[in-house]
Backbone as XML, in Angstrom:
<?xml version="1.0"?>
<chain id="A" units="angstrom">
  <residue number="1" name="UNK">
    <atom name="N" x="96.346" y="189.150" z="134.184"/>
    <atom name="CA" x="96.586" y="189.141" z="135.607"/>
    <atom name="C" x="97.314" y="187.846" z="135.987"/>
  </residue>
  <residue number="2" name="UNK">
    <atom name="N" x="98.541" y="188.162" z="136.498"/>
    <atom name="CA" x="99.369" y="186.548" z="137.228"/>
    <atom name="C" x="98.581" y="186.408" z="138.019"/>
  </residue>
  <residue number="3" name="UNK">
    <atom name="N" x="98.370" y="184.855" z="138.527"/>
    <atom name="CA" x="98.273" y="183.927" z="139.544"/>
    <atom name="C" x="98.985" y="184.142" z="140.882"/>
  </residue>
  <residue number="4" name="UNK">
    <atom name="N" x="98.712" y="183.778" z="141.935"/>
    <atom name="CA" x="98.869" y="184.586" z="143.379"/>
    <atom name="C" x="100.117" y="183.598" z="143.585"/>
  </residue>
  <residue number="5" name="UNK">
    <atom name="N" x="99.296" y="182.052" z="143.175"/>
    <atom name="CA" x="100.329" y="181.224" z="143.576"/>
    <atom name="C" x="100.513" y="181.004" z="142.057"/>
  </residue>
  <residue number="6" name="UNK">
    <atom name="N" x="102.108" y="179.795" z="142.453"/>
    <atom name="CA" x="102.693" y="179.133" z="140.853"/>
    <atom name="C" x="101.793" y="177.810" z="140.675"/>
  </residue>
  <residue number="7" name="UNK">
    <atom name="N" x="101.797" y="177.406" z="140.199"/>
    <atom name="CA" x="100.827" y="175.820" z="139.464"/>
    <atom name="C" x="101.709" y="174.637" z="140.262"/>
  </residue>
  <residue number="8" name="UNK">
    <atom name="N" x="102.688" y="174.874" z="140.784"/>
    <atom name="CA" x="103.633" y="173.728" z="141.151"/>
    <atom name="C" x="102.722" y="173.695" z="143.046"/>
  </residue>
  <residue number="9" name="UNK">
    <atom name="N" x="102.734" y="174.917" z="143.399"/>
    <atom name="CA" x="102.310" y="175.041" z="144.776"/>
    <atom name="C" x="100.546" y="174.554" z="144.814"/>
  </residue>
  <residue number="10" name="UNK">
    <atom name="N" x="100.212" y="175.655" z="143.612"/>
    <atom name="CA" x="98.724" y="174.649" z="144.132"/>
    <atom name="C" x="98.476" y="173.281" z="143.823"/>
  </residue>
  <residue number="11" name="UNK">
    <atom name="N" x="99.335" y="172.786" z="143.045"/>
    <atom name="CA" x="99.422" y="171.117" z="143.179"/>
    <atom name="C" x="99.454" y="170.589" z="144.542"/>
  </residue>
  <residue number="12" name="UNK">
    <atom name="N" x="100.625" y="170.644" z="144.908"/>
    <atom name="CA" x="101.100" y="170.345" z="146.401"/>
    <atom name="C" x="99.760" y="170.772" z="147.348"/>
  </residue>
  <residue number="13" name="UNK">
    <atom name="N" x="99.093" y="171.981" z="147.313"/>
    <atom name="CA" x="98.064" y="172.207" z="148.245"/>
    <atom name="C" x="96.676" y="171.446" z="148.096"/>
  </residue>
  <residue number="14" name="UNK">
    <atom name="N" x="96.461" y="171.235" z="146.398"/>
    <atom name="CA" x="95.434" y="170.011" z="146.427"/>
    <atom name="C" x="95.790" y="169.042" z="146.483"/>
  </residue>
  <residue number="15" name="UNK">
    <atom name="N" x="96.718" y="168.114" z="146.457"/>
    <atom name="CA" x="97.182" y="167.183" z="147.169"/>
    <atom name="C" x="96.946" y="167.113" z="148.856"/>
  </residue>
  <residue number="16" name="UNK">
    <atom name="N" x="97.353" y="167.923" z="149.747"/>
    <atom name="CA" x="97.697" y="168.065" z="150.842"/>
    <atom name="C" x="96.089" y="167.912" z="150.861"/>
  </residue>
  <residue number="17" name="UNK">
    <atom name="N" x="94.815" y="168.897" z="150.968"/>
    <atom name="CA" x="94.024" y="168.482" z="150.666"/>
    <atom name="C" x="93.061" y="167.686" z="150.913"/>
  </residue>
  <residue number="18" name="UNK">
    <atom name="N" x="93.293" y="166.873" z="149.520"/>
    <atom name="CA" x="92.719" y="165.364" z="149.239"/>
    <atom name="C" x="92.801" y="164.402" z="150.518"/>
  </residue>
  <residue number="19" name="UNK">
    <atom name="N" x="94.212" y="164.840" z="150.984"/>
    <atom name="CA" x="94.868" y="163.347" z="151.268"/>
    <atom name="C" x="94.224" y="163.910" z="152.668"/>
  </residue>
  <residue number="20" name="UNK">
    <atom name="N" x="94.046" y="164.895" z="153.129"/>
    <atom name="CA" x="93.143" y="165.563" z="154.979"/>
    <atom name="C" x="91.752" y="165.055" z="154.545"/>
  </residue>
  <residue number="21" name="UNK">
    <atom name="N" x="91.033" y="165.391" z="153.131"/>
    <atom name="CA" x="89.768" y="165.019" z="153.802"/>
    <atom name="C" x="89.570" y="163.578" z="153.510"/>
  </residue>
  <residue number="22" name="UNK">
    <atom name="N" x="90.801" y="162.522" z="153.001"/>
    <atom name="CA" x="90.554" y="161.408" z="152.890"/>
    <atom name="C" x="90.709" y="160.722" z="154.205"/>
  </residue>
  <residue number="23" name="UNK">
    <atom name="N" x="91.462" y="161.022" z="155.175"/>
    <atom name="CA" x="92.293" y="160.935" z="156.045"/>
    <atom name="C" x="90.423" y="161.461" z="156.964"/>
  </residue>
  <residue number="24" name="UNK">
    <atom name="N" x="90.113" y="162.663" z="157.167"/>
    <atom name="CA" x="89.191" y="163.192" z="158.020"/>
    <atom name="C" x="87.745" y="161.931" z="157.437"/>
  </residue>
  <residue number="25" name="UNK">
    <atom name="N" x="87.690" y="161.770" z="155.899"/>
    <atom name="CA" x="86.249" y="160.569" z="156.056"/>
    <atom name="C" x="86.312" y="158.954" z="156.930"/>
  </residue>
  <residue number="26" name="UNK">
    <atom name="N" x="87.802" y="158.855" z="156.452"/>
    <atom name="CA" x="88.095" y="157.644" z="157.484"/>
    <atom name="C" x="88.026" y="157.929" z="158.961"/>
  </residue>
  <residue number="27" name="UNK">
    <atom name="N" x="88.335" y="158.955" z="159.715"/>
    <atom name="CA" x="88.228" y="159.009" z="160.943"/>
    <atom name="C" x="86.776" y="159.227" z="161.744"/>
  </residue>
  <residue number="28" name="UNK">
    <atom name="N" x="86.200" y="160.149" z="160.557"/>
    <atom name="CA" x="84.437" y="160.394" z="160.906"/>
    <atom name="C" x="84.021" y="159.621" z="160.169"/>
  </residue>
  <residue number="29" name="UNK">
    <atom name="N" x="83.366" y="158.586" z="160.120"/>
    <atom name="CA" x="82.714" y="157.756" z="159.105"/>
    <atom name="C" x="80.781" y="158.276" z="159.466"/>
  </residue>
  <residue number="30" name="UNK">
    <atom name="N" x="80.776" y="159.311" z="160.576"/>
    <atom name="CA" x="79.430" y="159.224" z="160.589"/>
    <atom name="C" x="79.138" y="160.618" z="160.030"/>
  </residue>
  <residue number="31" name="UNK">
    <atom name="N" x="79.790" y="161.723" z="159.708"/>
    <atom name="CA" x="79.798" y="162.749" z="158.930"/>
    <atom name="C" x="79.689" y="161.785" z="157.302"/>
  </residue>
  <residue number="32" name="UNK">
    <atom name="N" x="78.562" y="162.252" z="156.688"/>
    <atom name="CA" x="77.614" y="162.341" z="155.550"/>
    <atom name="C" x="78.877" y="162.517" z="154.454"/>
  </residue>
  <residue number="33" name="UNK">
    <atom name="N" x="79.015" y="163.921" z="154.367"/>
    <atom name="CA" x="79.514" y="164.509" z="153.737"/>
    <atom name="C" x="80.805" y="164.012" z="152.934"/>
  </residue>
  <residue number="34" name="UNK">
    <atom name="N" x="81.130" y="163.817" z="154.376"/>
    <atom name="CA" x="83.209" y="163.611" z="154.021"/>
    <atom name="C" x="82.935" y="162.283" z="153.435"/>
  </residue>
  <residue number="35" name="UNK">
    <atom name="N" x="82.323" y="161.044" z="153.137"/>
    <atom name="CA" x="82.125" y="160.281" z="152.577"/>
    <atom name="C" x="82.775" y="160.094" z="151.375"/>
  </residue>
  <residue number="36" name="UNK">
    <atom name="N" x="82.203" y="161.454" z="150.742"/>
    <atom name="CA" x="82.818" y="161.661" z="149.339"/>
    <atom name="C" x="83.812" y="161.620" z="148.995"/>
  </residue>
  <residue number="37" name="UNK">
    <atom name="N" x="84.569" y="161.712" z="149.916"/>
    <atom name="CA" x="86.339" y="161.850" z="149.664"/>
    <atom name="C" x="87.010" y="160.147" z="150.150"/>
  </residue>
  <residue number="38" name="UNK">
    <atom name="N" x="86.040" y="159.392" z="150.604"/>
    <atom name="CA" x="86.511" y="158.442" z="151.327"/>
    <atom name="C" x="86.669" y="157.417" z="149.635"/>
  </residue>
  <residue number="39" name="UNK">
    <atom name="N" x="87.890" y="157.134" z="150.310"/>
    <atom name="CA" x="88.774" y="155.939" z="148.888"/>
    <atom name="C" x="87.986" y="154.530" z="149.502"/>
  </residue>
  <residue number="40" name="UNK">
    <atom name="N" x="88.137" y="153.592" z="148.511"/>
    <atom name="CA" x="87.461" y="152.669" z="148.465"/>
    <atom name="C" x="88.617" y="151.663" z="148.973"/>
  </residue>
  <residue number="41" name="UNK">
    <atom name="N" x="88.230" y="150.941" z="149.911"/>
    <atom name="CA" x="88.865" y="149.954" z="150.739"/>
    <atom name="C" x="89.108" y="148.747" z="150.377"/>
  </residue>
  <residue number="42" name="UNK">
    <atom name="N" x="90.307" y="147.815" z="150.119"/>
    <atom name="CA" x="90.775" y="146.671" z="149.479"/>
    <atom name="C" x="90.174" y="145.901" z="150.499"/>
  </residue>
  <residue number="43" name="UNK">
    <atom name="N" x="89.363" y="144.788" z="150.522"/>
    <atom name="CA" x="89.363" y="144.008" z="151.766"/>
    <atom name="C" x="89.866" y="142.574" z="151.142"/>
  </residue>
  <residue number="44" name="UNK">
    <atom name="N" x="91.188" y="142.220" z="151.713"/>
    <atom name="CA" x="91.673" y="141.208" z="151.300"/>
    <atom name="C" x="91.571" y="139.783" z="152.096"/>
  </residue>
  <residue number="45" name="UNK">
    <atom name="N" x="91.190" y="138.724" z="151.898"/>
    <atom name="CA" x="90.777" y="137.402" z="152.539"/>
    <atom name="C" x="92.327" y="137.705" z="153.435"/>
  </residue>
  <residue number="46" name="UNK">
    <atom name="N" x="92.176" y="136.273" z="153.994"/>
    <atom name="CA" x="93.044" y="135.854" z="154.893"/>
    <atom name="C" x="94.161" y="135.179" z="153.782"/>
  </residue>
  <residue number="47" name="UNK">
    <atom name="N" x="93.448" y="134.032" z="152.917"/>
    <atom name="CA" x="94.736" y="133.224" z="152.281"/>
    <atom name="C" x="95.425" y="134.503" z="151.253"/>
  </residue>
  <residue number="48" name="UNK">
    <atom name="N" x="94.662" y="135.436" z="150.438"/>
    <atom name="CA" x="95.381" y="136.503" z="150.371"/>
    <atom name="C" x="96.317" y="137.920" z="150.930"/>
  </residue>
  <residue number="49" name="UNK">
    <atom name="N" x="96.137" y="137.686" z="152.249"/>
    <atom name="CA" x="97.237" y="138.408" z="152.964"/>
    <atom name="C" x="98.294" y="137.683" z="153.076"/>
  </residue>
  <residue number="50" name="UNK">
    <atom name="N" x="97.788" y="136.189" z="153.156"/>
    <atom name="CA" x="99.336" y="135.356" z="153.319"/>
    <atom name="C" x="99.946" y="135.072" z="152.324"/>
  </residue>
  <residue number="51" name="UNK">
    <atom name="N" x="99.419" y="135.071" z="151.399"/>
    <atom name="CA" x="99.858" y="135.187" z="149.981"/>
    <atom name="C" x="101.321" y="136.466" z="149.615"/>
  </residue>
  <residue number="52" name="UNK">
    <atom name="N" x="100.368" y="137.149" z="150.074"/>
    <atom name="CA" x="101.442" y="138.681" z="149.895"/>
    <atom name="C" x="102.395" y="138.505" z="150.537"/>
  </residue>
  <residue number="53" name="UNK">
    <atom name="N" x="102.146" y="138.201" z="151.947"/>
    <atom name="CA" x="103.384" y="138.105" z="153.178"/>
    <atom name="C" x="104.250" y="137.634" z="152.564"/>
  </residue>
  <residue number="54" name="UNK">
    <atom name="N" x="103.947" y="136.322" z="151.875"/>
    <atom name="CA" x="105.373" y="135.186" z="151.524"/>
    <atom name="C" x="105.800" y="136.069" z="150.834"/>
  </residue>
  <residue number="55" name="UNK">
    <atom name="N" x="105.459" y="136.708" z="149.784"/>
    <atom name="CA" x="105.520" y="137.521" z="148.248"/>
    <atom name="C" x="106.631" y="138.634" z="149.306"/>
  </residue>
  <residue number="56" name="UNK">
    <atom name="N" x="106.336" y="139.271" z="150.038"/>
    <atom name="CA" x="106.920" y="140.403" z="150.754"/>
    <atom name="C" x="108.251" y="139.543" z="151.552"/>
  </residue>
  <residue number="57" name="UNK">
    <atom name="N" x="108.165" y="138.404" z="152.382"/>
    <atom name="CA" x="109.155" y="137.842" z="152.481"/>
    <atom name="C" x="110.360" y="137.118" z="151.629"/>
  </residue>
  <residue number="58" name="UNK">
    <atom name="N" x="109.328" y="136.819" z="150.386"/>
    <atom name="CA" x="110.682" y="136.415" z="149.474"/>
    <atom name="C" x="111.679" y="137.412" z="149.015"/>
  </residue>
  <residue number="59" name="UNK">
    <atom name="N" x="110.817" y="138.598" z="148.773"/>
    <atom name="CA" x="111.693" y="140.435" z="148.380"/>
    <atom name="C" x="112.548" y="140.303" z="149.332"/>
  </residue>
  <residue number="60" name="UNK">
    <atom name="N" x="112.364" y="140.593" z="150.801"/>
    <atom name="CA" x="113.298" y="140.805" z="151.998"/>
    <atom name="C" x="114.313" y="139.908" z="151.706"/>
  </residue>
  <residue number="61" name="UNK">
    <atom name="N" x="114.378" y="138.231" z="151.574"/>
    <atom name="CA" x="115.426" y="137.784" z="151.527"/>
    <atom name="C" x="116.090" y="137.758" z="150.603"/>
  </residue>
  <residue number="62" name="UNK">
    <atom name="N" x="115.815" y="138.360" z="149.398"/>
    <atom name="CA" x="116.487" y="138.450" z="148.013"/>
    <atom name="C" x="117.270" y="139.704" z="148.479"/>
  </residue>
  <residue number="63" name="UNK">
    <atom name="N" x="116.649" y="140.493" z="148.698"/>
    <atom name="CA" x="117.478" y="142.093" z="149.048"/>
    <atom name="C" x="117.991" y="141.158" z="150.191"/>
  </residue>
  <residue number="64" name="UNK">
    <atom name="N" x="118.313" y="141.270" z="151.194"/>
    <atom name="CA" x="119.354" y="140.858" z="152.104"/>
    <atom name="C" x="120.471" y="140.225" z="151.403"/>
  </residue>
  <residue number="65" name="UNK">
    <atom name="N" x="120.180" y="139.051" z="150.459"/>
    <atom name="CA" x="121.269" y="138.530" z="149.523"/>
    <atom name="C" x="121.783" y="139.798" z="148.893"/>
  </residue>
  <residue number="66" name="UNK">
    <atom name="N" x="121.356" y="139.984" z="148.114"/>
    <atom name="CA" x="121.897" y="141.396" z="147.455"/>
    <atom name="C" x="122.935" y="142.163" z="147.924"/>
  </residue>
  <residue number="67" name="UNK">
    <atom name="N" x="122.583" y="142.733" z="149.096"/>
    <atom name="CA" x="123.151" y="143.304" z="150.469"/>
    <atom name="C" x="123.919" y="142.913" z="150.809"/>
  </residue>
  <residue number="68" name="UNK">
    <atom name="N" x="124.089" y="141.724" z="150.489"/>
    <atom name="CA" x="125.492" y="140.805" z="151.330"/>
    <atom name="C" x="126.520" y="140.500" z="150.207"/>
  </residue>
  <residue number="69" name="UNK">
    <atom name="N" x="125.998" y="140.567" z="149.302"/>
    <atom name="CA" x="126.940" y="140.204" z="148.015"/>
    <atom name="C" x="127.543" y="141.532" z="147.555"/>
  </residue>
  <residue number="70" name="UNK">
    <atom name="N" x="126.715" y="142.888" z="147.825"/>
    <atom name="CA" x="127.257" y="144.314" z="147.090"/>
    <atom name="C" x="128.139" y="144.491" z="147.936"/>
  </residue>
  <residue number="71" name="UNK">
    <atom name="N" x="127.887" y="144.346" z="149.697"/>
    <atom name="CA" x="128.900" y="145.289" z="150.741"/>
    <atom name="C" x="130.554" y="145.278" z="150.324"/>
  </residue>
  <residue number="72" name="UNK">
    <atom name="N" x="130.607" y="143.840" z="149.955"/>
    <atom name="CA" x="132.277" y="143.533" z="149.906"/>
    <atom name="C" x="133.110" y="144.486" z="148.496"/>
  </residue>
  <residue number="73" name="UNK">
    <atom name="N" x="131.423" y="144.772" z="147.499"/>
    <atom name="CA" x="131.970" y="145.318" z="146.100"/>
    <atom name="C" x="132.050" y="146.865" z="146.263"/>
  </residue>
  <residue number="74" name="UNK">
    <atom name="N" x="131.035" y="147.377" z="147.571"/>
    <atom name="CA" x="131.310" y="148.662" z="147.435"/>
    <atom name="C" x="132.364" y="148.844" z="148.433"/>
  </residue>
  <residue number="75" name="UNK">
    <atom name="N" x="132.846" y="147.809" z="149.280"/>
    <atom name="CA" x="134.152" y="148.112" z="150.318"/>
    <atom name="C" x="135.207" y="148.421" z="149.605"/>
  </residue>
  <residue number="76" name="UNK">
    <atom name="N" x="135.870" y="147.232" z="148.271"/>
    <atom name="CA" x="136.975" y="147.480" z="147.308"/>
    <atom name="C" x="135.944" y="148.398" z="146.554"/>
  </residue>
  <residue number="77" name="UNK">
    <atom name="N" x="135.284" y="149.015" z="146.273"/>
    <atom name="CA" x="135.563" y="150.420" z="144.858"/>
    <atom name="C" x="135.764" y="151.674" z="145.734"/>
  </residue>
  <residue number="78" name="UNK">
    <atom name="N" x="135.086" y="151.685" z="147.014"/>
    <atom name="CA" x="135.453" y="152.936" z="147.715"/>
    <atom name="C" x="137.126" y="152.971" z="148.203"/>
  </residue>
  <residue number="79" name="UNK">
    <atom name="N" x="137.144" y="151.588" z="148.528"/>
    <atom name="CA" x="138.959" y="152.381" z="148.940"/>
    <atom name="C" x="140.091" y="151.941" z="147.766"/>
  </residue>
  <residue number="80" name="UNK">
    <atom name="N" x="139.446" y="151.847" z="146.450"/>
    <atom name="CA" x="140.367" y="151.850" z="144.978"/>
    <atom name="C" x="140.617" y="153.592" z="144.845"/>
  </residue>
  <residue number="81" name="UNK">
    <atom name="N" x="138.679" y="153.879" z="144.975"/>
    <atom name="CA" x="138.424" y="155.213" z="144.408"/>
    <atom name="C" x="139.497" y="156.329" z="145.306"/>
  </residue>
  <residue number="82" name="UNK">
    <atom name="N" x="139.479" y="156.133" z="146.448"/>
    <atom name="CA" x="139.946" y="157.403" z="147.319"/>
    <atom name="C" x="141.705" y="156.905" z="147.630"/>
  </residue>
  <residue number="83" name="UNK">
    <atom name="N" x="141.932" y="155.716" z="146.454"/>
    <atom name="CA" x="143.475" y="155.461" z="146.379"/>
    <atom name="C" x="143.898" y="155.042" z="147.651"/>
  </residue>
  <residue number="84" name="UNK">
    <atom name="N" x="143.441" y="154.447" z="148.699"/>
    <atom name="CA" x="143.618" y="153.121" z="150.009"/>
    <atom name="C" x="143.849" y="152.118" z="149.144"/>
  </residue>
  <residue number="85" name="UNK">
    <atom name="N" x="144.705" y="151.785" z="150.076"/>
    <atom name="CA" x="145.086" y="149.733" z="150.501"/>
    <atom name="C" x="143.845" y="149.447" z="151.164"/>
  </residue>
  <residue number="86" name="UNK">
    <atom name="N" x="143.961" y="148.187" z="151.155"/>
    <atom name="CA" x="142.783" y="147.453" z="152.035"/>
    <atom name="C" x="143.871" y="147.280" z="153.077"/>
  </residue>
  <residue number="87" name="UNK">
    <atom name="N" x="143.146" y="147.614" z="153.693"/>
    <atom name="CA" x="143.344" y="146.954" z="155.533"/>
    <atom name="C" x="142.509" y="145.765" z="155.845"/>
  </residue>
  <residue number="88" name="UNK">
    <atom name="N" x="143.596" y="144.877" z="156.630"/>
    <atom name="CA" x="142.863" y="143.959" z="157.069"/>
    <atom name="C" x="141.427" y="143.469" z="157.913"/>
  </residue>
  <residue number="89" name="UNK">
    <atom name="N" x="141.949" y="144.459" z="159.146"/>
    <atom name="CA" x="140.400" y="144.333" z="160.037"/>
    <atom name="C" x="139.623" y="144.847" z="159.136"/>
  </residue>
  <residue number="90" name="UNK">
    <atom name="N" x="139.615" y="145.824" z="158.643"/>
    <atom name="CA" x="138.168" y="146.468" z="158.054"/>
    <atom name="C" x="137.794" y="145.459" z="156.977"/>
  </residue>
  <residue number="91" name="UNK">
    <atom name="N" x="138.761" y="144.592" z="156.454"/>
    <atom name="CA" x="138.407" y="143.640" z="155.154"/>
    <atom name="C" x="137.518" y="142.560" z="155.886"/>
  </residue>
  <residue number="92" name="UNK">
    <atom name="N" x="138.100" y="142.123" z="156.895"/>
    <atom name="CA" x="137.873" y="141.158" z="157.714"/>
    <atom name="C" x="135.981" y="141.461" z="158.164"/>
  </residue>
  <residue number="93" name="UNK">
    <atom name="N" x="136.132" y="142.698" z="159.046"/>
    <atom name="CA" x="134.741" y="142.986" z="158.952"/>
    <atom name="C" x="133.608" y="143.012" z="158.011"/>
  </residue>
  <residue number="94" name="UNK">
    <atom name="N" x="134.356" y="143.717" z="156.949"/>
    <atom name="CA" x="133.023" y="143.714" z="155.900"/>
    <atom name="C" x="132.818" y="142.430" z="155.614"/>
  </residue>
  <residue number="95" name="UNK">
    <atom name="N" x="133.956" y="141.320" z="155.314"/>
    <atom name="CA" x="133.311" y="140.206" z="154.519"/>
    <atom name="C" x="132.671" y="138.930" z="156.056"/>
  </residue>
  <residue number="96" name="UNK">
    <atom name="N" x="132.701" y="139.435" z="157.313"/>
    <atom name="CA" x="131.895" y="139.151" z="158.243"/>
    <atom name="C" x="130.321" y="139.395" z="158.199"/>
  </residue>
  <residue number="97" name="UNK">
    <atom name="N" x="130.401" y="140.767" z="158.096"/>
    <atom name="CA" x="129.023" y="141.465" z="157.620"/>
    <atom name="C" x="128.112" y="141.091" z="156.271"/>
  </residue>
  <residue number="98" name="UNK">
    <atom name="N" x="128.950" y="140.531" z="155.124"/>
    <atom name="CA" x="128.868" y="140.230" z="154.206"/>
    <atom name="C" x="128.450" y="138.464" z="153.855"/>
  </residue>
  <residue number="99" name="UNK">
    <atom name="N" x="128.719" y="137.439" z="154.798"/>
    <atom name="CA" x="128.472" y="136.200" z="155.166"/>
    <atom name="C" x="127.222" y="136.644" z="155.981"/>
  </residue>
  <residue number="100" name="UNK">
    <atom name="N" x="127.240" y="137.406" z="156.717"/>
    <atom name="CA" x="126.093" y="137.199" z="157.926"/>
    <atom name="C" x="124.699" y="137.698" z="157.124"/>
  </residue>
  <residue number="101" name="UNK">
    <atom name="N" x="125.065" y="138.773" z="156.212"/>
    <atom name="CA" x="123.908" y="139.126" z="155.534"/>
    <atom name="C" x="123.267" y="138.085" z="154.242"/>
  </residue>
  <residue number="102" name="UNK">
    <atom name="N" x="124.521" y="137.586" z="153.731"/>
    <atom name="CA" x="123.492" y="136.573" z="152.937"/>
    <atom name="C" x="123.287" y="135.134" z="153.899"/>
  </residue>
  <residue number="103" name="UNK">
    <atom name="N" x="123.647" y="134.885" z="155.095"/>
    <atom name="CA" x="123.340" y="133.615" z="155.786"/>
    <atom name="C" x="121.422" y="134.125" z="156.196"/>
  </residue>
  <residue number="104" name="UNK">
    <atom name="N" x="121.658" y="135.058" z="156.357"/>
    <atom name="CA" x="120.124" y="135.537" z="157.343"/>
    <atom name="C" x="119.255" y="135.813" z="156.275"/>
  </residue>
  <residue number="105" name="UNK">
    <atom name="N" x="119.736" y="136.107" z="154.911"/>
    <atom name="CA" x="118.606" y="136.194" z="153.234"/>
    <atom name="C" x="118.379" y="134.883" z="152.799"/>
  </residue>
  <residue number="106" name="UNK">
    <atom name="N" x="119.242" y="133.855" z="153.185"/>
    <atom name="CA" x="119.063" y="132.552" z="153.234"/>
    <atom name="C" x="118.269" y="132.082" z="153.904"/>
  </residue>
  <residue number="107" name="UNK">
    <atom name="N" x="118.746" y="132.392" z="155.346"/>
    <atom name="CA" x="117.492" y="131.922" z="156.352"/>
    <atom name="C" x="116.018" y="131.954" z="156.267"/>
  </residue>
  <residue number="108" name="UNK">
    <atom name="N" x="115.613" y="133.546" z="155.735"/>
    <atom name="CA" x="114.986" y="134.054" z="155.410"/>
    <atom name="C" x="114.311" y="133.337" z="154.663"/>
  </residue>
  <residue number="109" name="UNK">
    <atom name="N" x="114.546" y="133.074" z="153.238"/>
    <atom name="CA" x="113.987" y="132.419" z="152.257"/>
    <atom name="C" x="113.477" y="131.062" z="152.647"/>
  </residue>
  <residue number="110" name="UNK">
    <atom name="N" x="114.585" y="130.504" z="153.259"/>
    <atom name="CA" x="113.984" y="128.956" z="153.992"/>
    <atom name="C" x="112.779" y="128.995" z="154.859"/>
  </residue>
  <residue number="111" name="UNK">
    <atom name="N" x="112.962" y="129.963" z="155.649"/>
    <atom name="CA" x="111.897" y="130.142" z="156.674"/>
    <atom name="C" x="110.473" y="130.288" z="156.306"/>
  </residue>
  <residue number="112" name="UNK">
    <atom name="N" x="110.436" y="131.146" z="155.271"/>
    <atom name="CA" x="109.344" y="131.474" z="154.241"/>
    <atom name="C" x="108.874" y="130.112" z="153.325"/>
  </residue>
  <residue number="113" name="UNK">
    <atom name="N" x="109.902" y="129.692" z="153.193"/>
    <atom name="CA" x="109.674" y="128.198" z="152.243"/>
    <atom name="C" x="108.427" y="127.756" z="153.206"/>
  </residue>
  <residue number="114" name="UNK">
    <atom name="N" x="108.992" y="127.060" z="154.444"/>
    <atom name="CA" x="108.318" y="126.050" z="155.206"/>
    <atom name="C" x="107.346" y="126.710" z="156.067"/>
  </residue>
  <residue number="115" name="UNK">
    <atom name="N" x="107.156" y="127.927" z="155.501"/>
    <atom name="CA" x="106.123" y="128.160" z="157.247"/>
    <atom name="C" x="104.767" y="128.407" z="155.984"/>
  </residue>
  <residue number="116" name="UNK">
    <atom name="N" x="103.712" y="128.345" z="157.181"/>
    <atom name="CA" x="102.857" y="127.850" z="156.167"/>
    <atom name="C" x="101.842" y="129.568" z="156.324"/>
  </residue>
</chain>
């Protein structure tokens, strides 16, 4: 006898699921029951949230660098690829966009340096 559903769908439906009655023990915490489904809670100090923050702010300003250094590389491969000249304003813009994004991944990083 086949299966009603495929194995791919009832994945997705115990998933869906899990994640309602994990979602329903956190909201009723005075229902008994749903307990069971309730995930166990990170409780992180204070100097460890700030810990992370910096950790999460140093990512942001690295990607912003990133960001500012790729725009100008994907401006020349897209108009090599589709056989364009560069035009000026639009050159002009990107490598505007392209200063401003690594000045502010800079900033970024500094800012993060000194703040406590």
């Amino acid at each position: 006898m086949e299966a009603f559903l495929p194995d791919t769908v009832k994945a997705i439906l115990l998933g869906v699921i899990a994640f309602a009655l994990g979602w329903l023990a956190r909201a009723h915490p005075d229902i008994a029951w749903l307990q069971v489904f309730r995930l166990p809670w990170l409780r992180l100090s204070e100097e460890e949230k700030a810990r992370r923050r910096r950790a999460a702010n140093r990512l942001a300003g690295l990607e912003i660098i990133v960001a500012g250094l790729v725009l100008p590389l994907l401006y020349v491969f897209s108009a090599v690829m589709m056989f364009n000249d560069l035009k000026p304003i639009p050159t002009f813009i990107v490598g505007t966009c392209s200063v401003l994004l690594t000045g502010l991944g800079i900033w970024v990083l500094i800012r993060n340096r000194y703040r406590q």
